[in-house]
TORDRENGU-197768 format. One record per atom (N, C-alpha, C): residue number from 1; atom name; y negated, x, z negated. Coordinates in pm, whole numbers, plus 50000, padded with zeros to 5 digits. Atoms other than C-alpha are relative to their C-alpha. Last residue first. Example, Ala and Ser with C-alpha at 12.3 -4.5 7.8 and 13.67 -1.06 7.14 Angstrom:
+-----+-------+-------+-------+-------+
! num ! atome !    py !    px !    pz !
+-----+-------+-------+-------+-------+
!   2 !     N ! 50119 ! 49918 ! 50006 !
!   2 !    CA ! 50106 ! 51367 ! 49286 !
!   2 !     C ! 49891 ! 49923 ! 49927 !
!   1 !     N ! 50119 ! 50089 ! 50000 !
!   1 !    CA ! 50450 ! 51230 ! 49220 !
!   1 !     C ! 49880 ! 50090 ! 50000 !
+-----+-------+-------+-------+-------+
END
This chain:
+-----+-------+-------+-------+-------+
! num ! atome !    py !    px !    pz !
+-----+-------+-------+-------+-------+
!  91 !     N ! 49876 ! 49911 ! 50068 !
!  91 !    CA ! 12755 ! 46332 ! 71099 !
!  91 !     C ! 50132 ! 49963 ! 50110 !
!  90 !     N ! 49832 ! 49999 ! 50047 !
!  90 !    CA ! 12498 ! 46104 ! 71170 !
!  90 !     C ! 50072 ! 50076 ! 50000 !
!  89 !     N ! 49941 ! 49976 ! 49949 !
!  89 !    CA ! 12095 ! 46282 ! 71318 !
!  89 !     C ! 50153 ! 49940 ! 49933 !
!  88 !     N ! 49834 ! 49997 ! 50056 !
!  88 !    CA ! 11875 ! 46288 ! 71069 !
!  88 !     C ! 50087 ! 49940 ! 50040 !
!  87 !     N ! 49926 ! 50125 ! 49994 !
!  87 !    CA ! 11589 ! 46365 ! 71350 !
!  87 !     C ! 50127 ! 50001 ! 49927 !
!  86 !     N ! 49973 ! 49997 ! 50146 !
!  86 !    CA ! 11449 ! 46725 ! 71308 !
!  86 !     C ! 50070 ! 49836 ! 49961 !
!  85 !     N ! 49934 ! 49876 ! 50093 !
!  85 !    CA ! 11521 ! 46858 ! 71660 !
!  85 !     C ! 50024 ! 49950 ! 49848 !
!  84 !     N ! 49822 ! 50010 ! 50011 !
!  84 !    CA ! 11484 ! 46462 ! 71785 !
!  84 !     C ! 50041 ! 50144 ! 49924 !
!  83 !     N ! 49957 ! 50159 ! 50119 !
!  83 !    CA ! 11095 ! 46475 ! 71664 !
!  83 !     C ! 50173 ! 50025 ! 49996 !
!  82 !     N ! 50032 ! 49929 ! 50126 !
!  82 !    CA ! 11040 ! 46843 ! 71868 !
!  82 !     C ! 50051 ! 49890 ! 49907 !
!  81 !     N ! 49827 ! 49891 ! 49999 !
!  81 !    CA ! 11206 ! 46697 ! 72196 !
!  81 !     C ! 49942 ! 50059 ! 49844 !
!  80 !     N ! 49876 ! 50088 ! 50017 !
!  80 !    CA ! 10949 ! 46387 ! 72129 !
!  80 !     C ! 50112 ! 50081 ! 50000 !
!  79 !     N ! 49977 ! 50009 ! 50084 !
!  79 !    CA ! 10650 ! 46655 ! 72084 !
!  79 !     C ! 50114 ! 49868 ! 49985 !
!  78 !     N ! 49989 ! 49915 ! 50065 !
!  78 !    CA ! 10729 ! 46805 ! 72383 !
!  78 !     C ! 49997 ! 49967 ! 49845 !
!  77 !     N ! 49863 ! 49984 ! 49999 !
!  77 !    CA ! 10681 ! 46505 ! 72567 !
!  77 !     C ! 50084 ! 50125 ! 49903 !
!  76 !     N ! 49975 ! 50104 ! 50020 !
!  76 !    CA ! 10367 ! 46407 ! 72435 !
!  76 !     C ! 50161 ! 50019 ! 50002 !
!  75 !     N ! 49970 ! 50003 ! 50177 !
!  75 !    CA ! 10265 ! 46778 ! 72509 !
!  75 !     C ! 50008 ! 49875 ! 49907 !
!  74 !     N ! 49922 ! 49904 ! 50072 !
!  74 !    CA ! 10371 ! 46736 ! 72866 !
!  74 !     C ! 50016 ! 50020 ! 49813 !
!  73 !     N ! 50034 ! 49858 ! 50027 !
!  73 !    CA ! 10227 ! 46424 ! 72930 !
!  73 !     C ! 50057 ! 50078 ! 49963 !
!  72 !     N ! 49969 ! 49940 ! 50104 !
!  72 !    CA ! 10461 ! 46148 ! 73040 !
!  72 !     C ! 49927 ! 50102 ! 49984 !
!  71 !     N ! 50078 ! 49833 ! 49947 !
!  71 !    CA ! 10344 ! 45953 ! 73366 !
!  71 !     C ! 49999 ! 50015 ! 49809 !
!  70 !     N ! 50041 ! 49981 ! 50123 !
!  70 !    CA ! 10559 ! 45568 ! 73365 !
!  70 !     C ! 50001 ! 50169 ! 49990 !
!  69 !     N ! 49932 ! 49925 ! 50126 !
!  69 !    CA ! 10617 ! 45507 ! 73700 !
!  69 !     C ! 49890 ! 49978 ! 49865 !
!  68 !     N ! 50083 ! 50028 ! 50156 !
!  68 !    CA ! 10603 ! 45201 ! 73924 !
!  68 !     C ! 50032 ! 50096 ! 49911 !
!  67 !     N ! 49987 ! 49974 ! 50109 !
!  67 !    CA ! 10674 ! 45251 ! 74276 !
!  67 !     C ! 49909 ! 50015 ! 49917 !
!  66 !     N ! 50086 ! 50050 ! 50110 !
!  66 !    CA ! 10574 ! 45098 ! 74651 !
!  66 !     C ! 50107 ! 50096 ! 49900 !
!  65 !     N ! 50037 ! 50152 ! 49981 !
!  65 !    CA ! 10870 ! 45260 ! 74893 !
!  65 !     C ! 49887 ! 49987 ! 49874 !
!  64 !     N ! 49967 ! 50051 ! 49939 !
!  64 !    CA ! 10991 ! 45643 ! 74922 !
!  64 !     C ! 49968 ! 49836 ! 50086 !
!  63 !     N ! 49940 ! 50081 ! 49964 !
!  63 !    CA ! 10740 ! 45811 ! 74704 !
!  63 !     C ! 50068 ! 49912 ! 50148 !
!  62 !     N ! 50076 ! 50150 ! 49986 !
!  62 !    CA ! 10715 ! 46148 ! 74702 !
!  62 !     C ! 50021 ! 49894 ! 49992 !
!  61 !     N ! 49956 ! 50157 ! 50010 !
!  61 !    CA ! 10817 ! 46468 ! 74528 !
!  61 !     C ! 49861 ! 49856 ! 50067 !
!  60 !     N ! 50105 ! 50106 ! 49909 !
!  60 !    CA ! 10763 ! 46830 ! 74662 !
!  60 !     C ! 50066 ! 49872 ! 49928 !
!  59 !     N ! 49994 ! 50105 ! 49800 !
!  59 !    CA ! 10965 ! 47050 ! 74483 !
!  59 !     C ! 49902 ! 49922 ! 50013 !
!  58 !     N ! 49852 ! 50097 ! 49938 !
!  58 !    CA ! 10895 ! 47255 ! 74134 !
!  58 !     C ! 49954 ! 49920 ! 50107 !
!  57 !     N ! 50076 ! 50117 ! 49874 !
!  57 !    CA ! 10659 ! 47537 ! 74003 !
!  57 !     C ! 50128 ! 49938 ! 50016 !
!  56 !     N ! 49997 ! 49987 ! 49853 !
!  56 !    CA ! 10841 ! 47714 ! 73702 !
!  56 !     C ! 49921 ! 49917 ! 50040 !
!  55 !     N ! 50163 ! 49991 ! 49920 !
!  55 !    CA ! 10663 ! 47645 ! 73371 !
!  55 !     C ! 50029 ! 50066 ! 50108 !
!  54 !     N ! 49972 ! 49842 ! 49960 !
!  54 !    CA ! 11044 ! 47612 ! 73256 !
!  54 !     C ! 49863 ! 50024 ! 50038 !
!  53 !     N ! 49947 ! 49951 ! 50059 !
!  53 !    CA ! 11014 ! 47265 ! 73064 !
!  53 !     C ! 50016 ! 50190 ! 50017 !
!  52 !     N ! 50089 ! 49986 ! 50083 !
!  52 !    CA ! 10787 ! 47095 ! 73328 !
!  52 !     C ! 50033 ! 50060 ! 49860 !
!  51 !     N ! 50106 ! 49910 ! 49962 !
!  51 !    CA ! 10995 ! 47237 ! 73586 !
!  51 !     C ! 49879 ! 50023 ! 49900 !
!  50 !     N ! 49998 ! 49911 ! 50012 !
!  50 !    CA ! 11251 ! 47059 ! 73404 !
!  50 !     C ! 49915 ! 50126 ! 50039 !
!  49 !     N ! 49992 ! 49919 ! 50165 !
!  49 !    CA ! 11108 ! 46777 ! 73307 !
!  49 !     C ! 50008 ! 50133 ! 50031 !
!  48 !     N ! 50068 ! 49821 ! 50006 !
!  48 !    CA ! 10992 ! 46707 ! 73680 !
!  48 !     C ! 49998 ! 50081 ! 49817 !
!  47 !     N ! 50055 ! 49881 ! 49878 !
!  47 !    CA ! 11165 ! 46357 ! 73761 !
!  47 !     C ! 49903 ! 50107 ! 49912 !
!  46 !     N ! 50098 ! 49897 ! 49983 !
!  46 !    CA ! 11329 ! 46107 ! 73540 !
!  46 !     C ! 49992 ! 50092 ! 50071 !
!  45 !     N ! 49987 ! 49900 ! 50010 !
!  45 !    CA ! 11548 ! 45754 ! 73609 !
!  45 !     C ! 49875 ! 50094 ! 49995 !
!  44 !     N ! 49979 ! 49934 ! 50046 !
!  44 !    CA ! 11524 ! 45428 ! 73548 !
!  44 !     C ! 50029 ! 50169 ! 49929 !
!  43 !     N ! 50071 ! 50100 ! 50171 !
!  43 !    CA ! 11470 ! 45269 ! 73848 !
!  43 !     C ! 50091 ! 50089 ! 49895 !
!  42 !     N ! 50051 ! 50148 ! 49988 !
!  42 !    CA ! 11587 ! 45546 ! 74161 !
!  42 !     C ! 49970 ! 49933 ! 49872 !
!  41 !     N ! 49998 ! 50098 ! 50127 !
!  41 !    CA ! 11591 ! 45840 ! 74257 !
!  41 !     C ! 49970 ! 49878 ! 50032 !
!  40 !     N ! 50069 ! 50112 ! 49973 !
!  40 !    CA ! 11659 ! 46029 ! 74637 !
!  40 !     C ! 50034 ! 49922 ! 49843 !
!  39 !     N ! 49911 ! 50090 ! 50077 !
!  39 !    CA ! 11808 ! 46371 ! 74648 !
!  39 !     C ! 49877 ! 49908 ! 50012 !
!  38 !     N ! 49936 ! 49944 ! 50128 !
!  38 !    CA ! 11755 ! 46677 ! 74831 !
!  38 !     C ! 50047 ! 49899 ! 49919 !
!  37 !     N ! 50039 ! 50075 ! 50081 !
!  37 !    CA ! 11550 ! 46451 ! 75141 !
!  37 !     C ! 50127 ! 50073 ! 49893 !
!  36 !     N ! 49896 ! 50007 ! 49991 !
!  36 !    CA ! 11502 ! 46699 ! 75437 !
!  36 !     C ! 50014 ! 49925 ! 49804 !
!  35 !     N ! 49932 ! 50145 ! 49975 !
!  35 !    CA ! 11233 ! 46586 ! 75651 !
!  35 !     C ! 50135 ! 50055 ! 49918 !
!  34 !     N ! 49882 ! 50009 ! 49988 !
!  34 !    CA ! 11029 ! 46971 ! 75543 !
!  34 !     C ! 50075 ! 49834 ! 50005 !
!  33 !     N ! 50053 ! 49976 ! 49854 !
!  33 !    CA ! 10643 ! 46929 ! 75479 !
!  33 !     C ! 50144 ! 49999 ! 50099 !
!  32 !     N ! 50133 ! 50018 ! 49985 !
!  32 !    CA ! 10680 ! 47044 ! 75140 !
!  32 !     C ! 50021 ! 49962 ! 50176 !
!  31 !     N ! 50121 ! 49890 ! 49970 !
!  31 !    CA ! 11014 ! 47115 ! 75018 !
!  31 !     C ! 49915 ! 49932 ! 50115 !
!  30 !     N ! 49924 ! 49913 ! 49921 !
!  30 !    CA ! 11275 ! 46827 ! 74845 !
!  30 !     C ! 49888 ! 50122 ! 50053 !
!  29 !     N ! 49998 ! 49864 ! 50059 !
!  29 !    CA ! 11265 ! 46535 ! 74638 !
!  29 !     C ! 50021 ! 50095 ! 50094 !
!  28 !     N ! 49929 ! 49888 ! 49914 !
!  28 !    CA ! 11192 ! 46200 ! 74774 !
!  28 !     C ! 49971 ! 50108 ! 49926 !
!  27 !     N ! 50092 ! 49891 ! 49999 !
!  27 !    CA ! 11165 ! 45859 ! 74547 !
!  27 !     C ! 50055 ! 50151 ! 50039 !
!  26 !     N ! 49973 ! 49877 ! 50102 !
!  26 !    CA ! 11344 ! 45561 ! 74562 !
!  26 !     C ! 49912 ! 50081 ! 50051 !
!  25 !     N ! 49879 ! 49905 ! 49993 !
!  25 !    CA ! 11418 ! 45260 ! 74741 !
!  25 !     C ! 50038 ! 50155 ! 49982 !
!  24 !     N ! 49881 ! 50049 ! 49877 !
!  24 !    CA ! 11204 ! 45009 ! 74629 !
!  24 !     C ! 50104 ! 50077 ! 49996 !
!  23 !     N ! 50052 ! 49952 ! 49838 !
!  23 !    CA ! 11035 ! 45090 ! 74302 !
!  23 !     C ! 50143 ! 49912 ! 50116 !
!  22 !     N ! 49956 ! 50141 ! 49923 !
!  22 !    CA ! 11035 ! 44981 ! 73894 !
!  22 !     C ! 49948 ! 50093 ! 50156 !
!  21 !     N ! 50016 ! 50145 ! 50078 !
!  21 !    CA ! 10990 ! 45221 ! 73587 !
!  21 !     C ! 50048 ! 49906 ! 50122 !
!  20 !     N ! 50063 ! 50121 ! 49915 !
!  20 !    CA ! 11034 ! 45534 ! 73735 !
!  20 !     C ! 50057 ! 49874 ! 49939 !
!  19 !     N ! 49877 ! 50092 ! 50074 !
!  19 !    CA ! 10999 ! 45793 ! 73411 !
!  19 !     C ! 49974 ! 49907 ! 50131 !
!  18 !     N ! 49976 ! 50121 ! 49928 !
!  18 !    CA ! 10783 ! 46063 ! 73556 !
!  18 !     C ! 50075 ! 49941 ! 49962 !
!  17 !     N ! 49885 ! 50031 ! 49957 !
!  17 !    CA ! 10689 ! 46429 ! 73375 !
!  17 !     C ! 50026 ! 49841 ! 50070 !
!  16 !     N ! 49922 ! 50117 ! 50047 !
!  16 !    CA ! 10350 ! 46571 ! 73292 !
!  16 !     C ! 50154 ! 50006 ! 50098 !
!  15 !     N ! 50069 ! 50040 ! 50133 !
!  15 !    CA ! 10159 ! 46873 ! 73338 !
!  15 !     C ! 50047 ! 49874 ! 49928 !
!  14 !     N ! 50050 ! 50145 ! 50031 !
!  14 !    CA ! 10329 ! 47058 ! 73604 !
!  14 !     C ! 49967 ! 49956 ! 49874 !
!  13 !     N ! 49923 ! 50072 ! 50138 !
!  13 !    CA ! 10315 ! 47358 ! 73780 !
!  13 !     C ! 49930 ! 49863 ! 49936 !
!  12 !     N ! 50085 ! 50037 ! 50136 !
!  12 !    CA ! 10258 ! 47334 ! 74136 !
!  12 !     C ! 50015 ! 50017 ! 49889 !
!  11 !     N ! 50066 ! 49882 ! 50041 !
!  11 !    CA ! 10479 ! 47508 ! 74398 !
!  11 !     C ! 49898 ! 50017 ! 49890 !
!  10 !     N ! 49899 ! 49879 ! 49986 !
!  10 !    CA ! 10561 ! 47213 ! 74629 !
!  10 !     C ! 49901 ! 50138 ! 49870 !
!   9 !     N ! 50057 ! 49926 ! 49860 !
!   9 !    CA ! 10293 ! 46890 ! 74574 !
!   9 !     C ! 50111 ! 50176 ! 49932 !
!   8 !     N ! 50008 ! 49871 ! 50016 !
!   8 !    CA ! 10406 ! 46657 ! 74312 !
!   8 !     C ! 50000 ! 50109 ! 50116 !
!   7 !     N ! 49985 ! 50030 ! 50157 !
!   7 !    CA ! 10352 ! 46283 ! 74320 !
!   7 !     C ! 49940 ! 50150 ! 49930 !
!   6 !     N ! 49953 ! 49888 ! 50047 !
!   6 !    CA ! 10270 ! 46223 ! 74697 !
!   6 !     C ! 49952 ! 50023 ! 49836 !
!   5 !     N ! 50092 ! 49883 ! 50125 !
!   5 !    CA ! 10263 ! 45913 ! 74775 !
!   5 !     C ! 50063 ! 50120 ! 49933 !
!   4 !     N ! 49977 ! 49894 ! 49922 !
!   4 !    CA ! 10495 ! 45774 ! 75091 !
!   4 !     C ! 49852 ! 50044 ! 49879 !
!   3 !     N ! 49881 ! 49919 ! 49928 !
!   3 !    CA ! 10492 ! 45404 ! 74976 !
!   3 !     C ! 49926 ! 50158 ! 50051 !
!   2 !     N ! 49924 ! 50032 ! 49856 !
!   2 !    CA ! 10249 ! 45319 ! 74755 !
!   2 !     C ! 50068 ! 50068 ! 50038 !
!   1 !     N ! 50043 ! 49908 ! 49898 !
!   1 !    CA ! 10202 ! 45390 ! 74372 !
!   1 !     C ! 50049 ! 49949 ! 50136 !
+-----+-------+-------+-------+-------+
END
């Protein structure tokens, strides 16, 4: 995605989640229209489980520089938290 794309627009609910696979200098979290940057990710890391977990709406996210995510459908994701529930798990 290029720099300054918008991912998730304020107030949306969401249908997938974000794994960033590869970017510059990260990706902005915070309210719509607002310069105030809440936190800034970077490689490796995920964005909007939880909103996509609570069917709250969640923040504005954009990108900071070029990025490369990897876009998780919800019920893809859902069925990987369902796999680990029954996962035989070590002792």
């Amino acid at each position: 995605m290029p720099e300054n794309t918008v991912i998730f627009n304020q107030g949306i609910r969401r249908q997938f989640l974000c794994h960033i696979f590869r970017q510059g200098s990260g990706i902005r979290k915070g309210p719509s229209g607002v310069e105030i940057n809440l936190s800034e990710l970077g490689r490796g890391e995920d964005f909007g489980e939880m909103a996509l977990l609570s069917g709250e709406p969640g923040r504005h996210v954009e990108t900071l520089e070029e990025t490369r995510l990897i876009i998780i459908p919800k019920v893809f994701f859902l069925n990987i938290l369902q796999d680990l529930r029954t996962f035989p798990w070590p002792s």
